[in-house]
C-alpha positions as a printed Julia matrix, in Angstrom:
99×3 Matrix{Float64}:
 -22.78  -11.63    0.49
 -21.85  -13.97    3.21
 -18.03  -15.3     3.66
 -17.39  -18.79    4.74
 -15.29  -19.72    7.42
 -12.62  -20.62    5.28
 -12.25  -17.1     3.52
 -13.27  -14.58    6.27
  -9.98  -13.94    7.65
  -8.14  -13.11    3.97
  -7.32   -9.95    3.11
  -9.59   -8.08    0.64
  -9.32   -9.08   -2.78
  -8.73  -12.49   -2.07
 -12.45  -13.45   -1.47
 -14.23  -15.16   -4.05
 -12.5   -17.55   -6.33
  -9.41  -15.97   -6.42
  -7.63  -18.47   -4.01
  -7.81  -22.19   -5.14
  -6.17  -25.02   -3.14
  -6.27  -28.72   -2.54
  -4.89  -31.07   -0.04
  -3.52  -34.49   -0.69
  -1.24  -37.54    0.66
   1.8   -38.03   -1.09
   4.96  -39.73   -0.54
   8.17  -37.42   -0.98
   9.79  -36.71   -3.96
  13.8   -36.22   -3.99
  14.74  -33.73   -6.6
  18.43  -32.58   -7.76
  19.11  -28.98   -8.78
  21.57  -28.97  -11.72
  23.44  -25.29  -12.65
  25.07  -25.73  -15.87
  27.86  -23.07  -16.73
  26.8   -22.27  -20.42
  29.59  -21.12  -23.04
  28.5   -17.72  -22.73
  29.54  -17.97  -19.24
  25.52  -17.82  -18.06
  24.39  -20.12  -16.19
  20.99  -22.32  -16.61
  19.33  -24.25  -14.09
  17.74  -27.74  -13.82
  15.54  -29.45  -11.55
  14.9   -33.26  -12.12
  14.16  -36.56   -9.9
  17.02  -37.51   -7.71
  16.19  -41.52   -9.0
  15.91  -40.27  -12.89
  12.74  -41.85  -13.57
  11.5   -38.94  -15.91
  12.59  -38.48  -19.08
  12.07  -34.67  -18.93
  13.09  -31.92  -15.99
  10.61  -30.84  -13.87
  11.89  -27.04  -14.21
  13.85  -25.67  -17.15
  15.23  -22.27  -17.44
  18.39  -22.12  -19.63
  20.2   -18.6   -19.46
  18.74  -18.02  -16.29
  21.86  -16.15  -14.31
  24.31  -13.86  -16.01
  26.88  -15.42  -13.79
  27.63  -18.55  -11.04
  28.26  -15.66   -8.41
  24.25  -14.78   -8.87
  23.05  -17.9    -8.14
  25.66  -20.08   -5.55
  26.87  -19.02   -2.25
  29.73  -20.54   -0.53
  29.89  -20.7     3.29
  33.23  -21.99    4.76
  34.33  -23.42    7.94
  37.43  -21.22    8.81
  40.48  -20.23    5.98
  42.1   -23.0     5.59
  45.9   -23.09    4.51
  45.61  -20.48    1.94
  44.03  -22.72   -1.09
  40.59  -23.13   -1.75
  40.33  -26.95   -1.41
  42.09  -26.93    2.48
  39.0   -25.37    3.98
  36.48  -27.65    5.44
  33.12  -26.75    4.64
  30.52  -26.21    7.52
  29.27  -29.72    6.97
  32.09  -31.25    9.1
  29.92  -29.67   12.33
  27.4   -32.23   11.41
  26.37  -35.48   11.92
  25.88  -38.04    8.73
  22.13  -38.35    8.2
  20.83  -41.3     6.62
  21.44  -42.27    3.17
């Protein structure tokens, strides 16, 4: 059976209709990711519009980490003075971009 262009270089298995895609112009779309500390002490996580124009969240998954430590990563600029809140984070190497 003959491949078209679009398929012959895939690997096998993936002839056929097993790969579907689409192409389209679309503006961007500013989201917000939202981890919630449950009671439990797991941690869900949200994804919804940055401008809140949906009355749902695009993604949903409550109880999705047992803990914050598996699912945010901190990365400092230097110690600091000994206290959490006197170290600059690695933003400060940055410019402001727009807003």
């Amino acid at each position: 059976m003959p491949h078209s262009p679009v398929v012959r270089g895939l690997p096998v298995g993936c002839e056929g209709v097993d790969i579907l895609f689409g192409r389209t112009r679309t503006k961007e779309v500013h989201v917000l990711h939202c981890y919630v500390v449950e009671f439990s002490g797991k941690v869900s996580h949200y994804i919804t519009t940055e401008d809140g124009t949906l009355d749902d969240f695009l993604y949903k998954k409550e109880d999705r980490f047992e803990s914050i430590d598996e699912c945010l990563q901190i990365f400092t600029y230097g110690i600091g003075n000994g206290f959490y809140h006197s170290i600059a984070g690695s933003d400060i190497r940055f410019p402001a971009g727009p807003s």
